[in-house]
MIVEX-661797 format. One line per field, with one value per residue: x, y, z of N, C-alpha, C, O, CB in turn. Coordinates in pm, whole numbers, m for minus. Atoms other than C-alpha are relative to their C-alpha. Glycine has a CB too. Example, Ala and Ser with C-alpha at 12.3 -4.5 7.8 and 13.67 -1.06 7.14 Angstrom:
// MIVEX-661797
nu: 89;m82;
nv: m119;m119;
nw: 0;m6;
cau: 1230;1367;
cav: m450;m106;
caw: 780;714;
cu: 90;m77;
cv: 120;109;
cw: 0;73;
ou: 194;m26;
ov: 118;220;
ow: 66;90;
cbu: m99;41;
cbv: 3;46;
cbw: 125;m142;
***
This chain:
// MIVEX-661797
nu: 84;m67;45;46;m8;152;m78;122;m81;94;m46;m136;m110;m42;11;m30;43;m108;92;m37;123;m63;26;m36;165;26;m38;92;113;m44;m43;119;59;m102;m17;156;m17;m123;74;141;m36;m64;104;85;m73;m98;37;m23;107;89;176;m13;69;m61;10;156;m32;m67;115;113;m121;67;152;106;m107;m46;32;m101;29;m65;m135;m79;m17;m154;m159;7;m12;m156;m52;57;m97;m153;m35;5;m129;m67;34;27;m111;127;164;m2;96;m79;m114;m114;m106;5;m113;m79;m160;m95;m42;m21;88;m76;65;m59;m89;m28;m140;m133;0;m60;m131;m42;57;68;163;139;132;39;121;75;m83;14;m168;m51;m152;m122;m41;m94;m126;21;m74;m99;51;m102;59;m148;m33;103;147;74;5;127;109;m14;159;41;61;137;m29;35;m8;0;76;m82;m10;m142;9;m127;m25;m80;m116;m27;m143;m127;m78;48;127;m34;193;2;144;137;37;m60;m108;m36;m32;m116;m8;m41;m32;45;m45;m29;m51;57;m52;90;166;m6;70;92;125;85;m57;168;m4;11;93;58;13;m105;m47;m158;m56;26;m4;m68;m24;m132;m25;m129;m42;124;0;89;m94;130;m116;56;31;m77;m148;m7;m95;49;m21;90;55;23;4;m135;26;m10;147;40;38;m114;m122;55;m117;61;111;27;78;40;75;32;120;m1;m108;m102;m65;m76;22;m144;11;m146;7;m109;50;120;134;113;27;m45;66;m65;45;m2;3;m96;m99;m73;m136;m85;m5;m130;m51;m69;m102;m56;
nv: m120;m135;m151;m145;m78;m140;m108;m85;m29;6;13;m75;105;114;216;79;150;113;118;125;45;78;m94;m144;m28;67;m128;m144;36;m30;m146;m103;5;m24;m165;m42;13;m87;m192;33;m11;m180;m48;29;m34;m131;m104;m107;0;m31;61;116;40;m18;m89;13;1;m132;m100;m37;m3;m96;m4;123;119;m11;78;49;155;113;m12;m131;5;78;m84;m122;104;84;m104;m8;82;m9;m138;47;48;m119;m120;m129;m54;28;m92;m39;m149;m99;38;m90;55;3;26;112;45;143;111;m36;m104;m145;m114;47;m98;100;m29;123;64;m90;m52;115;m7;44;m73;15;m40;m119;93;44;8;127;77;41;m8;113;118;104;m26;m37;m130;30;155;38;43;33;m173;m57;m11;m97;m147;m64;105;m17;20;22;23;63;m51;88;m26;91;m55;m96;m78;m27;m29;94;m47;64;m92;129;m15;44;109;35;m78;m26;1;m92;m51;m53;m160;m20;m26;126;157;102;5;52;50;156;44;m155;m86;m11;m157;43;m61;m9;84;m49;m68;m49;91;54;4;154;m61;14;m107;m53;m13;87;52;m19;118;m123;71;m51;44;44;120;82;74;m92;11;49;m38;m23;m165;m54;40;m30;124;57;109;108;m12;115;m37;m36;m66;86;m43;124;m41;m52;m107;m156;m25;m113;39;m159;23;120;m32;137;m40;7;160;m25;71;m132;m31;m26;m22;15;m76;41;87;84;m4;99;0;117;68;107;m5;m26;169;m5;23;178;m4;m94;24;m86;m66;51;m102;m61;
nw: 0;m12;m106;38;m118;11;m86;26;m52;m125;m155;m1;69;97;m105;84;5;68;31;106;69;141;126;m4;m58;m121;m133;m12;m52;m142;m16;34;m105;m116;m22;m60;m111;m34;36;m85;m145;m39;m31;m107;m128;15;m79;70;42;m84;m9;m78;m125;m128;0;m63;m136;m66;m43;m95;m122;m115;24;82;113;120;38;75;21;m70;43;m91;m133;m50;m25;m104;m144;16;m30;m158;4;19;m90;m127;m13;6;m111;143;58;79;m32;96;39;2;53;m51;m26;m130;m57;70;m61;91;m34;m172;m45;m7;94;122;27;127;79;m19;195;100;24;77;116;19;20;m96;63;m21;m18;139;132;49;m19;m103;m17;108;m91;41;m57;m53;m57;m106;m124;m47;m83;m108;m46;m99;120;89;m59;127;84;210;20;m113;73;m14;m154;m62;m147;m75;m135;m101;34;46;184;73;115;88;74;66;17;m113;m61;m148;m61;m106;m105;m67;m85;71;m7;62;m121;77;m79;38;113;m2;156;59;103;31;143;105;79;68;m61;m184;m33;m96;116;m28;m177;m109;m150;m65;m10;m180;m39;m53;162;m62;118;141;122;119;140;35;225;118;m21;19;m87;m82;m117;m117;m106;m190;9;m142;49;153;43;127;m96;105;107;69;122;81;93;109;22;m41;m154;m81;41;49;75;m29;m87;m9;m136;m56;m108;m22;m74;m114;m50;29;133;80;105;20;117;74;91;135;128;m49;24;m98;m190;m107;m123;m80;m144;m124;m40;m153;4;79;35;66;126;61;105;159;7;m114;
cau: 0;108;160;m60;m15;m301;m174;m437;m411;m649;m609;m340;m122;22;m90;m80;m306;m85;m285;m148;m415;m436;m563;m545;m916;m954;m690;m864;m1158;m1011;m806;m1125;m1283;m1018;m979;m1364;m1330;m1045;m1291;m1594;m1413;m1204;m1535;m1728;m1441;m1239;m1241;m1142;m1482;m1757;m2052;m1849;m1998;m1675;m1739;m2110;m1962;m1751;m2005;m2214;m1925;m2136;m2466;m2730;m2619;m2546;m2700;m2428;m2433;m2304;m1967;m1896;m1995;m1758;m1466;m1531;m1551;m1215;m1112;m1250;m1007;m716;m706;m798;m495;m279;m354;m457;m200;m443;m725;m890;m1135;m811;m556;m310;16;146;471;731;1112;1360;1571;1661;1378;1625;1532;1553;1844;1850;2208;2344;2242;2313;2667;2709;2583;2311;1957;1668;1328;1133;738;483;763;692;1048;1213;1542;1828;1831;2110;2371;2275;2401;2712;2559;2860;2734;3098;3097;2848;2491;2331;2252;1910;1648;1661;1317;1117;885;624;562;370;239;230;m45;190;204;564;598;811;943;1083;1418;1432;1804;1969;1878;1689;1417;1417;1121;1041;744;417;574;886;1149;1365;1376;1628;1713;1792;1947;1848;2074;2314;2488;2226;2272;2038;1650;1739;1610;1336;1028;806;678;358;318;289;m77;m46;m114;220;289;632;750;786;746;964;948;1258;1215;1576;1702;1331;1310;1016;1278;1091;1285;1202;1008;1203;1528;1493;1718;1658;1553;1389;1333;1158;1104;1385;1399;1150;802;668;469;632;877;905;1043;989;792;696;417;227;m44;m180;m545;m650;m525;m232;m226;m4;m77;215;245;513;584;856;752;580;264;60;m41;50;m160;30;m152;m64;12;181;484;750;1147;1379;1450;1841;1828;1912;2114;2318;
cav: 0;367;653;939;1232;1544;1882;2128;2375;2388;2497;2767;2511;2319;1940;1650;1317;1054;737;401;280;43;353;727;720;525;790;1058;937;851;1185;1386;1205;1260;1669;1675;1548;1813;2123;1961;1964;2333;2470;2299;2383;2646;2947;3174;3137;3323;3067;2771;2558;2689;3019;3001;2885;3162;3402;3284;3248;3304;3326;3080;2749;2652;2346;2060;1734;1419;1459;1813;1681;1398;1635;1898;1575;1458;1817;1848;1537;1637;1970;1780;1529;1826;2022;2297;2307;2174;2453;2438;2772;2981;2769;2992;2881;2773;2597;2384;2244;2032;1823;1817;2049;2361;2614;2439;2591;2498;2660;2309;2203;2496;2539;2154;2261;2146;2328;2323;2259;2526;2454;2315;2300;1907;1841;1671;1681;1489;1155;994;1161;1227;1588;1569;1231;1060;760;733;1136;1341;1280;1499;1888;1878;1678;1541;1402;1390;1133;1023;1149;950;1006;778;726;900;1192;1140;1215;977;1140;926;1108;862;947;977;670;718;832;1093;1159;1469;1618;1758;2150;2039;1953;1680;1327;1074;970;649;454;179;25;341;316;278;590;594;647;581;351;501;547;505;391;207;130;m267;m186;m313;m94;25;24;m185;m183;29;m134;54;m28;17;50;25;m235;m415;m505;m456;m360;m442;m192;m137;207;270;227;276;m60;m272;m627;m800;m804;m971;m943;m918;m818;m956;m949;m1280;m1299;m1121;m990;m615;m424;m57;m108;269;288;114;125;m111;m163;m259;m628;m513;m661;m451;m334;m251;m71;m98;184;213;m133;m297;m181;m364;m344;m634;m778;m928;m1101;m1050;m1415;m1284;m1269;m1501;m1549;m1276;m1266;m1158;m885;m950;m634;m470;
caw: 0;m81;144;96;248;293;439;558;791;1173;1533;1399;1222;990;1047;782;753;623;492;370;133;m183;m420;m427;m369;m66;103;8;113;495;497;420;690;930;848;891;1232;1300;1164;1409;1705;1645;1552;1848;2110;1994;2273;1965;1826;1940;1848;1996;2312;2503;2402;2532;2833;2912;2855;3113;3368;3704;3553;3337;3279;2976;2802;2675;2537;2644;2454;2630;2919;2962;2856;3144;3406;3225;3248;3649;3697;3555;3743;4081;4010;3928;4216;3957;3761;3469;3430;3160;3211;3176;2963;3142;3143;3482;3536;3357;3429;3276;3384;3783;3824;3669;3369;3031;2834;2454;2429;2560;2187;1997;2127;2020;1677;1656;1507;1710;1499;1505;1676;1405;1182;1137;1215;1455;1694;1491;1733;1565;1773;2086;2219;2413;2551;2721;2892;3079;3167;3386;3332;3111;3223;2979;2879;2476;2464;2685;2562;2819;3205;3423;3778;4058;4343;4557;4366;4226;3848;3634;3330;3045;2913;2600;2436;2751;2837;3183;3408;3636;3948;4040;4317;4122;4220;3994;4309;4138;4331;4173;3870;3735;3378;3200;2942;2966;2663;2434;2162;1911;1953;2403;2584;2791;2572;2780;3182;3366;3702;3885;3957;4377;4604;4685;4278;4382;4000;3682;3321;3074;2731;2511;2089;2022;2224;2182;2522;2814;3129;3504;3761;4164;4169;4536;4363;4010;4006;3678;3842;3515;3175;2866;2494;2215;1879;1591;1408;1561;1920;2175;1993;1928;1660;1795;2099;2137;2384;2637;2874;3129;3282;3608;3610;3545;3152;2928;2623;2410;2061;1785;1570;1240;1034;1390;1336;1586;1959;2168;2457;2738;3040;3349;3545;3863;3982;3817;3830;3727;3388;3250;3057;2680;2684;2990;
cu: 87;m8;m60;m8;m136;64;m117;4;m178;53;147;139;m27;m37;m16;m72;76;m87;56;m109;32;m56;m15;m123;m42;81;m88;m76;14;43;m128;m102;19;m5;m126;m22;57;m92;m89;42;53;m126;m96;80;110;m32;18;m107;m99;m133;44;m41;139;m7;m128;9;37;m93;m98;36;m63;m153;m70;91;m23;m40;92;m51;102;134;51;15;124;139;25;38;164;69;11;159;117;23;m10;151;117;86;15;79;m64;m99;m30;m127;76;80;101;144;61;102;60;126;23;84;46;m16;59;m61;64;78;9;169;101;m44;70;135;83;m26;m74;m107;m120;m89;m79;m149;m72;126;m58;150;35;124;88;m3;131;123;m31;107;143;m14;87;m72;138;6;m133;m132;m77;m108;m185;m40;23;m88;m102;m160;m157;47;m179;m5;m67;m88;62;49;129;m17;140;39;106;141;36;182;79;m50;m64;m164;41;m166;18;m154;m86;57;153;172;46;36;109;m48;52;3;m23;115;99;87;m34;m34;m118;m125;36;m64;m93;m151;m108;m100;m176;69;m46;m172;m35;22;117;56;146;123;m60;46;38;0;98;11;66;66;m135;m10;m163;122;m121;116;m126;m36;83;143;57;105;m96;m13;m91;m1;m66;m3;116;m81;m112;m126;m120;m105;79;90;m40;97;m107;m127;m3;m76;m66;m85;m32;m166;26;32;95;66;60;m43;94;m31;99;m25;110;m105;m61;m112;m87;m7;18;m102;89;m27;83;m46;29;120;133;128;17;50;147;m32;87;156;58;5;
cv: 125;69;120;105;143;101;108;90;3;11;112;m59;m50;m131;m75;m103;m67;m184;m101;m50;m65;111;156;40;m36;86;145;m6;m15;129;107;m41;8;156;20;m8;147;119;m54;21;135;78;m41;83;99;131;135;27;37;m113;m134;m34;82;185;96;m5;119;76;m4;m59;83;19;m82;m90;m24;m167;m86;m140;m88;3;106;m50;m84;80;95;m131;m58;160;87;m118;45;138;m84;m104;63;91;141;26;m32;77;19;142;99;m43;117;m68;m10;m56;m94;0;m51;m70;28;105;176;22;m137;95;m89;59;m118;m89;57;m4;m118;m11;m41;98;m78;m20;76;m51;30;m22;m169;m85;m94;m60;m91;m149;m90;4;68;156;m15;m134;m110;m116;m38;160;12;m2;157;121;20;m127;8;m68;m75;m106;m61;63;m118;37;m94;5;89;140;14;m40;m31;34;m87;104;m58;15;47;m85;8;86;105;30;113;13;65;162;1;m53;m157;m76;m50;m27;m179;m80;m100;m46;133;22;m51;146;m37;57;m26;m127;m46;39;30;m98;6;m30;m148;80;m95;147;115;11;m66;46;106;m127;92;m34;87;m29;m22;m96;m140;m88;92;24;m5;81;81;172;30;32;38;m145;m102;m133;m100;9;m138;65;18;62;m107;68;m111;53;15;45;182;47;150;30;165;52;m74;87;m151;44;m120;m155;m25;m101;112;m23;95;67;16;110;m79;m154;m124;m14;m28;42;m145;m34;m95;m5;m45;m159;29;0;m106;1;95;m76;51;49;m28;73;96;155;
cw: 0;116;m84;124;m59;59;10;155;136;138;21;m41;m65;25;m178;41;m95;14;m71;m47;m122;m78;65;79;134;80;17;70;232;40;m6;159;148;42;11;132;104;m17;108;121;7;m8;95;118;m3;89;m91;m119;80;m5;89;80;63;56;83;108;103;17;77;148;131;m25;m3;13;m100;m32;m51;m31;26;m21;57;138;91;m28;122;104;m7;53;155;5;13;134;168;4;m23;58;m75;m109;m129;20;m120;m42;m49;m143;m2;m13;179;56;m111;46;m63;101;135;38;m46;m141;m110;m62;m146;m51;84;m146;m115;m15;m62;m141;m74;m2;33;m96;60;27;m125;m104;m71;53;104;56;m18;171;m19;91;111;65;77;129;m17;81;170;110;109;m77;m58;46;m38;m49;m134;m32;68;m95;60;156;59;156;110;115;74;17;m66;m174;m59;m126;m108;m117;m97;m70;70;99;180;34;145;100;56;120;m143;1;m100;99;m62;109;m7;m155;m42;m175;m23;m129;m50;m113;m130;m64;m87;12;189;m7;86;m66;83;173;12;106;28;48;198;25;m11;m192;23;m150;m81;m89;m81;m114;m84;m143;m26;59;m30;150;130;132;187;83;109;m4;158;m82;m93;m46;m135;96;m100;m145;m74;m151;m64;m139;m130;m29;48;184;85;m25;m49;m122;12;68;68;98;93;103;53;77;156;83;10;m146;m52;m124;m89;m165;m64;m101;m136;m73;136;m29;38;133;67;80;79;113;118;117;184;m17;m40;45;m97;m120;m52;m72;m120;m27;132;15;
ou: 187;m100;m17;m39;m192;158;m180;64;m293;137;227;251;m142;3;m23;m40;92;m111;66;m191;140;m51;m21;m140;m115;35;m131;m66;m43;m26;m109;m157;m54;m25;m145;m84;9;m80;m75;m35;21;m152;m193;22;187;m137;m14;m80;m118;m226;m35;m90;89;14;m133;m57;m7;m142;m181;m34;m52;m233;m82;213;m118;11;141;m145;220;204;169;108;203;238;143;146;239;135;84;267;189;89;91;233;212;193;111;66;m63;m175;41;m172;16;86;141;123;26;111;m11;158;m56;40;65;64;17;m136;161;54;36;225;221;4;146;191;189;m9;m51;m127;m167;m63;m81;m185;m55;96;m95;187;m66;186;85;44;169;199;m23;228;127;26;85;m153;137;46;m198;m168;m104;m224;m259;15;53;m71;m119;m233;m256;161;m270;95;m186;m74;0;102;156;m72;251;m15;228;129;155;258;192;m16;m20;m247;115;m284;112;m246;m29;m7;193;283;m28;115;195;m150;120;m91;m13;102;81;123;42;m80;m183;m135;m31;m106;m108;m201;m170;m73;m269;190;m130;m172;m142;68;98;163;223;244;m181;111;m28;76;111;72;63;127;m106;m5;m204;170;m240;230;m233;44;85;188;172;143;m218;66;m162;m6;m62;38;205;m193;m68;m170;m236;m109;178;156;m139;206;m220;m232;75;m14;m40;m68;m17;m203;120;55;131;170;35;m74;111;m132;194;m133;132;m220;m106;m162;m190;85;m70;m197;123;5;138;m156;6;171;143;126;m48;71;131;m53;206;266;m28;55;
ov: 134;65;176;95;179;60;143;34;m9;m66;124;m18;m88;m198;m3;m139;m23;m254;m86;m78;m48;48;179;113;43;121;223;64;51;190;212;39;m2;200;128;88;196;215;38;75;205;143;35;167;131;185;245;96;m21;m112;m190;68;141;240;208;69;163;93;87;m104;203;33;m147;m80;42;m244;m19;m202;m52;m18;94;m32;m60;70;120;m128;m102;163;183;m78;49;139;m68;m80;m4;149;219;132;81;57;90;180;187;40;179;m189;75;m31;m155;91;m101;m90;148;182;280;m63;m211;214;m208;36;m109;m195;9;m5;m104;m123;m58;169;m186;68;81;m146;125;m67;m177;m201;m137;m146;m191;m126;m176;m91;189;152;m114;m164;m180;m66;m79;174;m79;32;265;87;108;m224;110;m96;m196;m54;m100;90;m170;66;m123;101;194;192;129;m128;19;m46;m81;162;m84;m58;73;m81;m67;153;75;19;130;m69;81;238;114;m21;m254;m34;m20;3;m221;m73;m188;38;195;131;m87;238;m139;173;64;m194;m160;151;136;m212;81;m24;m182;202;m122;244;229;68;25;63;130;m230;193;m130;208;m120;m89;m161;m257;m211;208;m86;21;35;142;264;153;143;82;m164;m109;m144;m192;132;m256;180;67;110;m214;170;m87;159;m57;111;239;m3;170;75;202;114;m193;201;m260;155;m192;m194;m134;m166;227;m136;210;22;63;114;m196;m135;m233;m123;m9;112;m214;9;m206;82;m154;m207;m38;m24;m226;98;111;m197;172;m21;m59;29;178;206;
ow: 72;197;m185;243;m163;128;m89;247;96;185;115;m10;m91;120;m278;154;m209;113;m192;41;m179;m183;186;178;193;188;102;171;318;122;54;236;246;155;68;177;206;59;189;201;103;94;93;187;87;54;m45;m217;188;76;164;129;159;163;133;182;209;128;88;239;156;67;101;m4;m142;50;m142;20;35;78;89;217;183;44;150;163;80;157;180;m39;113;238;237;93;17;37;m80;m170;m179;114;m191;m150;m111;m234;m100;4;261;176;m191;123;m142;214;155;92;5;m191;m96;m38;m156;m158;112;m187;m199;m124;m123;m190;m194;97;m2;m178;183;m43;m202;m214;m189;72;161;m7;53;282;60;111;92;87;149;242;m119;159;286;226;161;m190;m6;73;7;m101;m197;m150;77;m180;m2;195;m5;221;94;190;95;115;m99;m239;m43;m202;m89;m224;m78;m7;28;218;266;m28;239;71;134;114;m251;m71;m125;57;m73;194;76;m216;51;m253;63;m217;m155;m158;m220;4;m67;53;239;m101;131;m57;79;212;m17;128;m56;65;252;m35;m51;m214;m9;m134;m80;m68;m107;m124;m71;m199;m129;m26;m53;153;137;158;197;89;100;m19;156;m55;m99;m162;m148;191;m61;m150;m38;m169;5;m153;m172;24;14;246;96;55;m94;m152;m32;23;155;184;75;146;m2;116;190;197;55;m155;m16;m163;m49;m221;0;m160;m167;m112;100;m55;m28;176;17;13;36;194;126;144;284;m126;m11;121;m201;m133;m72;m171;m118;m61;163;115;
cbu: m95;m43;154;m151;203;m176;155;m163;120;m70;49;19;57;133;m265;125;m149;191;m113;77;m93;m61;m158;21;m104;32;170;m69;m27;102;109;m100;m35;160;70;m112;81;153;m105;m70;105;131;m42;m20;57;m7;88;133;m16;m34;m98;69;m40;170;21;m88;93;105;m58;m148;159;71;m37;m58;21;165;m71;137;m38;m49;18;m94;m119;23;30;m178;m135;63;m56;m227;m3;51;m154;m160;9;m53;117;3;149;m51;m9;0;m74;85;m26;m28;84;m100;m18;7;44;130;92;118;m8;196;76;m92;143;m149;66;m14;m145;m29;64;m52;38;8;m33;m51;m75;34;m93;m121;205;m26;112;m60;30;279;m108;41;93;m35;m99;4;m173;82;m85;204;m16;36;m147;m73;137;62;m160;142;m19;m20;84;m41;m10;75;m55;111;m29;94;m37;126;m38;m32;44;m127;123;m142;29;69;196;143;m123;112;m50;24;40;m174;m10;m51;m66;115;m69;7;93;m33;115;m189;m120;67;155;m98;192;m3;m192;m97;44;71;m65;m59;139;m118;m101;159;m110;112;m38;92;9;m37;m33;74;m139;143;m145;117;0;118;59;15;190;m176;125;m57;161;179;m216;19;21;86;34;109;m59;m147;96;m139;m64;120;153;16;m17;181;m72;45;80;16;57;m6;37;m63;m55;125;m130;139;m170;m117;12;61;m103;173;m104;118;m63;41;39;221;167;m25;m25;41;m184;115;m123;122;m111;m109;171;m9;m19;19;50;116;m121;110;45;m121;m55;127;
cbv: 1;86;80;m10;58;m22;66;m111;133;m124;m194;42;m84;m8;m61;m18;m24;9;34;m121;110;m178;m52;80;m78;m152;66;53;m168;m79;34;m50;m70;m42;100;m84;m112;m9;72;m151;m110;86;9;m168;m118;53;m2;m14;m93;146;m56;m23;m194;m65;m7;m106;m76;77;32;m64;94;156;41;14;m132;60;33;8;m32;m129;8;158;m45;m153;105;113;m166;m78;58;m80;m61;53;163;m81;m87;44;m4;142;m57;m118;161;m126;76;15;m56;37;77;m50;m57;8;m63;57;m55;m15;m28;10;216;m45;31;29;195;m130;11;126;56;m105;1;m89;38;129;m94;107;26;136;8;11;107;m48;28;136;m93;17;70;m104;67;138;m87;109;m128;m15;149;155;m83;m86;137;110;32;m64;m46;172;m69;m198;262;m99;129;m15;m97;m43;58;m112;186;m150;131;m74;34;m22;48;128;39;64;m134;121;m136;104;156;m35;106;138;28;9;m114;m158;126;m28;0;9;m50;73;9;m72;29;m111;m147;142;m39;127;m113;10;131;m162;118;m68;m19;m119;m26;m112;187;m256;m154;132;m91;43;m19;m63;69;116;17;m108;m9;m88;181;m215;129;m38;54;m140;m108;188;m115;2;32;9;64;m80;95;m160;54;m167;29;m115;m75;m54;m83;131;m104;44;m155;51;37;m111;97;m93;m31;60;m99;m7;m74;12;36;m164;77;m165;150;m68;m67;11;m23;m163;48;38;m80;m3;m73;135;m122;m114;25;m24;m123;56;67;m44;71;65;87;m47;
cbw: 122;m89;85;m67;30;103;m78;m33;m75;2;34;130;45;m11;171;m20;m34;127;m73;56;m29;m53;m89;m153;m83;7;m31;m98;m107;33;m124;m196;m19;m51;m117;m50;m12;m102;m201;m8;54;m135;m86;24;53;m156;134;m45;m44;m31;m197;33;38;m24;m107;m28;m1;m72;m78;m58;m61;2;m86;m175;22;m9;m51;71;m133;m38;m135;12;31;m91;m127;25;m10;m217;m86;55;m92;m204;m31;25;m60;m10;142;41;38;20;84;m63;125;142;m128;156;m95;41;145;m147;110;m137;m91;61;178;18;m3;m89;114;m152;22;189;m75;23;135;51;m42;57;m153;97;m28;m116;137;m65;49;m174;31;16;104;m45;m7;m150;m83;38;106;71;m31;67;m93;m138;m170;52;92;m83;m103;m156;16;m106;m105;111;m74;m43;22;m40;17;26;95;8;75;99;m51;m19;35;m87;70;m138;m79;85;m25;123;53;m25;156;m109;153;106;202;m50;208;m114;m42;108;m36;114;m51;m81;m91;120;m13;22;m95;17;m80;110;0;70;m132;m155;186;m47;75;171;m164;136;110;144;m76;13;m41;m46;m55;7;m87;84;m128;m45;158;m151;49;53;m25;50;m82;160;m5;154;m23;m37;175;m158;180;25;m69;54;m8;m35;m42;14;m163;12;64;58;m151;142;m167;m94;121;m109;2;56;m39;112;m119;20;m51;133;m115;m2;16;18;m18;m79;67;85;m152;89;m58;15;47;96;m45;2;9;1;m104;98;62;m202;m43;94;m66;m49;47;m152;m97;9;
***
């Protein structure tokens, strides 16, 4: 099947539907039904529209209420949520801006890229930051001053927020107000895409265990959330069951099964249940 690509612009940007399909027609046809989606929702929820529902809202901030349907409604309850797990820092009456950090809770600084000569992509551009060579990323030297992609964050009953640093190779934990915890590496001298993509939680109480999944070594890694110590793995490289080839994200539900997804030429989602605890597993790769 071809790639087709669509380019059209919504939301104050550039964006692109990209469709593998057996004929020209059949992308079109998805792509059209994709950027229709994309106009239904900016014109339903856009605050820079006066007829919009959010716009309706505002204006009666303190007054009438305001009539919604089932689809608004569940976003406000998701949007109640987030702000309560937050502790406000999620608002979406304002979309104020309200805090951010990088790496051991200090100011992000993109002139530890630049001065390595390296060009930043510019936002919407489409682009994205060269991975092949990670920045001054030494896995023998001092760890790394600056986040280089931050690719998934994650927060823990306890309130501690697990940030996946994927090309250098670790995780670090900060508090919810930004106050950096510990930090710890997985597979530290994997270069390349990293080897931190992306983190769940052991779903006991005490969450005992992250589950890290790792696209370029193709491995799931099992390490002690107290510790950050690596104390398991499974999976290698392939296109077969259980194997990964660019195991990119993952979520798990409340049985604690995982659900795993392969990007580049995987293409699939995984399912893997959840048996209990077993014997430690050697790591494929150190």
């Amino acid at each position: 099947m071809a790639l087709h690509r669509y380019r059209f612009r919504a939301m104050a940007a550039e964006n692109e539907v990209q469709v593998h399909a057996a004929s020209a027609d059949r992308a079109a046809e998805c792509a059209s039904c994709a950027i229709a989606e994309v106009a239904r929702i900016e014109a339903k929820y856009s605050r820079y529209r006066a007829d919009s529902v959010v716009s309706r809202i505002n204006a009666q901030a303190g007054g009438a209420p305001v009539p919604v349907d089932d689809e608004t409604l569940q976003l406000l309850a998701y949007a109640a949520a987030c702000h309560e797990q937050s502790d406000g820092l999620f608002d979406a009456t304002s979309g104020a801006y309200k805090r951010h950090w990088g790496a051991y809770g200090k100011r992000p600084d993109d002139s530890y890229f630049t001065q390595a000569g390296e060009k930043l992509p510019s936002p919407f551009s489409g682009a994205v930051q060269n991975e092949n060579r990670p920045s001054q990323y030494d896995p023998d030297g001092p760890p790394p001053p600056q986040f280089r992609i931050v690719h998934a964050a994650r927060i823990a009953h306890d309130g501690l927020v697990y940030v996946c640093d994927r090309t250098n190779d670790r995780i670090q934990v900060f508090r919810k107000d930004g106050t950096f915890v510990k930090e710890g590496f997985v597979a530290k001298r994997t270069f390349g895409s990293g080897s931190v993509w992306d983190v769940v939680f052991s779903t006991d109480p005490a969450q005992t265990f992250l589950i890290v999944n790792d696209g370029t070594n193709q491995q799931i890694w099992i390490l002690r959330r107290d510790t950050l110590e690596v104390v398991s793995a499974f999976g290698h490289a392939g296109h077969g069951a259980g194997e990964f080839y660019g195991a990119h994200v993952m979520a798990s539900d409340s049985k604690g099964n995982l659900f795993i997804g392969e990007t580049y030429e995987g293409k699939r989602i995984q399912k893997f249940v959840y048996r209990g605890l077993g014997p430690a597993q050697t790591p494929i790769v150190q």
